[in-house]
Each structure stands twice: as structure tokens, then as C-alpha cells.
N, C-alpha and C positions, 0 to 999 in steps of 0.2 A: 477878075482879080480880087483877090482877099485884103485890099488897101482897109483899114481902122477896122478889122475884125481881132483885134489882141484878147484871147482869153487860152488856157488850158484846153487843147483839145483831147488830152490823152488816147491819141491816133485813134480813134474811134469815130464811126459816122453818127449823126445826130442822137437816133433816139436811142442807142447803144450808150452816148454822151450822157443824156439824158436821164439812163436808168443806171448809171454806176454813180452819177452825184445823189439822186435820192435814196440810194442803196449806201452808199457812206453816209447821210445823213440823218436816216433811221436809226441805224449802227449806233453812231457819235451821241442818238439823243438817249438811246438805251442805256448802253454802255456806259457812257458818260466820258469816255475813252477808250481810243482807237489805235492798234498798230497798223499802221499805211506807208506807204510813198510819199516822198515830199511834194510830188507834181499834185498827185490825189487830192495830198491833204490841202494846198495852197489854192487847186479849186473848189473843192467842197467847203474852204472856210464863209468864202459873200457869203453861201445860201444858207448857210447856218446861223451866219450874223444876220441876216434878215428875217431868220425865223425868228431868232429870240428877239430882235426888236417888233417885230406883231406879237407876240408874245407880251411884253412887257406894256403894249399897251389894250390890247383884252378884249377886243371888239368882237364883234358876230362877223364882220368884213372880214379881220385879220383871222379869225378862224377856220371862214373859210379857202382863204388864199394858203392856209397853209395846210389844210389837206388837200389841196391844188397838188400841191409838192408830197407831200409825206402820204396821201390815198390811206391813213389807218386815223381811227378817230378817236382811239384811246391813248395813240399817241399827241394827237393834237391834244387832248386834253392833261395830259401828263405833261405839256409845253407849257402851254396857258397855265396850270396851275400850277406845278413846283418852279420849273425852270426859270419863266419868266419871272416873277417874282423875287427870285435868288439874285437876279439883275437888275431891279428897280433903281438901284444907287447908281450905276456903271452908265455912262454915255455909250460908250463901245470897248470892242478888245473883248470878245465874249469867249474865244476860245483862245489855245496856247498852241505852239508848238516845238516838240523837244528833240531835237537829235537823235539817234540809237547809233548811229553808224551805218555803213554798208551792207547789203547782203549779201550771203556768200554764194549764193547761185549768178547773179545777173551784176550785181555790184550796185544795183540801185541806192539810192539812201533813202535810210529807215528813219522815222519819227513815228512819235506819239502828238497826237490831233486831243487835247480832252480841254472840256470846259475849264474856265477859270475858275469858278466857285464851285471845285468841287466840295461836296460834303465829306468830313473826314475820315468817317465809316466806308464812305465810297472810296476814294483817294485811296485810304491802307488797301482794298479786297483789288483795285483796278492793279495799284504796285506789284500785290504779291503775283495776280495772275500774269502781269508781264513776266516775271522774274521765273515764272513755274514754277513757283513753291502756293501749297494749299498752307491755310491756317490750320495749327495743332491743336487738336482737342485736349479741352481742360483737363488734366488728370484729376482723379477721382479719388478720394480721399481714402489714404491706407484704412484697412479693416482692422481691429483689436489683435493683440496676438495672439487669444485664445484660437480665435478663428481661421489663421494661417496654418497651412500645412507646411510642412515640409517637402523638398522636392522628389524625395527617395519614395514618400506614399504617395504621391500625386503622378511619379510615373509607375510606380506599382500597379494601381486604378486605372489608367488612361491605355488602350492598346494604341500599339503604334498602326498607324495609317494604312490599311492594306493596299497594294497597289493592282490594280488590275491586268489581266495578259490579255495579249489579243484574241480574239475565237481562232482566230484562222493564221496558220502561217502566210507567206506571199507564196511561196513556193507551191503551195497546196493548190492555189489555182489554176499556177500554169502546168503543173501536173496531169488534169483531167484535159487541158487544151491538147496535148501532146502526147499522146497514148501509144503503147508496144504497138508495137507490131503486129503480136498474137492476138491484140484485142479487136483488130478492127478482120480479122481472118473472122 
């Protein structure tokens, strides 16, 4: 019987369990935020809050308990160094989670999992990529008017685009499959 085993199992058997918490939790350190499941995200928060508290306190122990979990060492060290640090003032509450609503395949609910502090550079690029808008590039500062053309010489100059035809009709092939009569006499 399963009596005081209460966690997230998201129907998965152990090390299936196993490798979808350290697979969000890569993600989330990358990232810095994550579109997920609310089950997902409400398991993969302990391991996250326990990495950045070994984080925040910097030890060669904590570093290695937490490539225990995360198996990548540039990521442990991307941990140890920015992350934790960003969290030195905070007791806990290291990440957030935000609503989205439902989705329309399954109806599950959707949230965003991302750290509390994120960085603001970060924050705007994570926004815009939830939203699927890119950021616009700068426009580039008009040219004199000596140097503008006109549109009437610049399509005069420019040919329009040639388009290409197929070599082969479809029919041409099945022509030679299906031959007279007299050809095969």
C-alpha cells in the first residue's frame, strides 16, 4: 500500500519520474522560464528550490549534489555563480507560478514556472517569446536625399524575379509506363 507516499507522480514509473523533473529543471535554469503543466510545474518547484538553496550557499558538497541532479557542469556552474547569488537576500519563494489558462488539445492548465528574480533583459526576451512576437530590429537611419532613388528607376533597374517551370510534366511519366499498342508489337 502507498499510505504517506504524497508527491506528484505524473503517471509515470520511477526513473521515467526521474528524468522528466531533471529535464524541467535544466529547462527552468536555462531558460529562466518555462511553459508547462501546473502538475509539472508544482513538482519540479522542491528541486529547483533546493538547488538554488545549495547554490546560495557555494560549497564543493552543494556542487556536487547538484550535478547529482542536473549531470551538466556548466550548468552547475551557471547555478553557483549567477543564479545563486541573485537569491542571497531571499529565505525562499525562489520561483513563481503564473496561470495561461487551459489548452485546447487536452484542457490541461497551462502556466509559466520562471524564477523570481528574473533579470529585466531576461523577463522582456522570455515575455516576448511566450507571446510569439521576436523583437524588431532597429531601423536604420534614412539615407540624404541626394542618394534616394525614385521607385519608377529602381524598378526600371531591378528585373522581376524569374519563376522556374518544371523539367518534366506528370503526365510525361506515366506516358512511357503505358505505351500503344504498336510499341510493344
Amino acid at each position: 500500500m502507498r499510505h504517506a507516499k504524497a508527491r506528484h507522480q505524473l503517471n509515470r514509473f520511477s526513473s521515467w519520474y526521474k528524468a522528466t523533473l531533471k529535464g524541467l529543471a535544466r529547462d527552468l535554469l536555462i531558460q529562466q522560464s518555462i511553459k508547462t503543466t501546473r502538475t509539472r510545474a508544482k513538482a519540479v518547484q522542491p528541486l529547483i528550490e533546493k538547488l538554488i538553496t545549495l547554490a546560495k550557499v557555494n560549497t564543493q558538497f552543494g556542487k556536487r549534489q547538484a550535478f547529482k541532479i542536473l549531470g551538466d557542469h556548466r550548468l552547475v556552474s551557471l547555478l553557483f555563480s549567477d543564479i545563486g547569488q541573485r537569491f542571497n537576500n531571499r529565505v525562499g519563494g525562489y520561483t513563481r507560478i503564473v496561470g495561461l489558462g487551459k489548452r485546447r488539445g487536452d484542457n490541461a492548465e497551462m502556466v509559466i514556472l520562471e524564477l523570481s528574480e528574473i533579470k529585466k533583459k531576461e523577463k522582456r526576451k522570455a515575455v516576448k517569446k511566450e507571446e510569439g512576437k521576436e523583437e524588431k530590429p532597429q531601423v536604420a537611419p534614412e539615407k540624404p536625399a541626394e542618394e534616394k532613388k525614385t521607385k519608377t528607376e529602381t524598378a526600371i533597374k531591378e528585373k522581376p524575379p524569374e519563376t522556374k517551370k518544371p523539367t518534366k510534366k506528370f503526365l510525361g511519366g506515366i506516358r512511357n509506363i503505358f505505351k500503344k499498342e504498336r510499341d510493344s508489337l
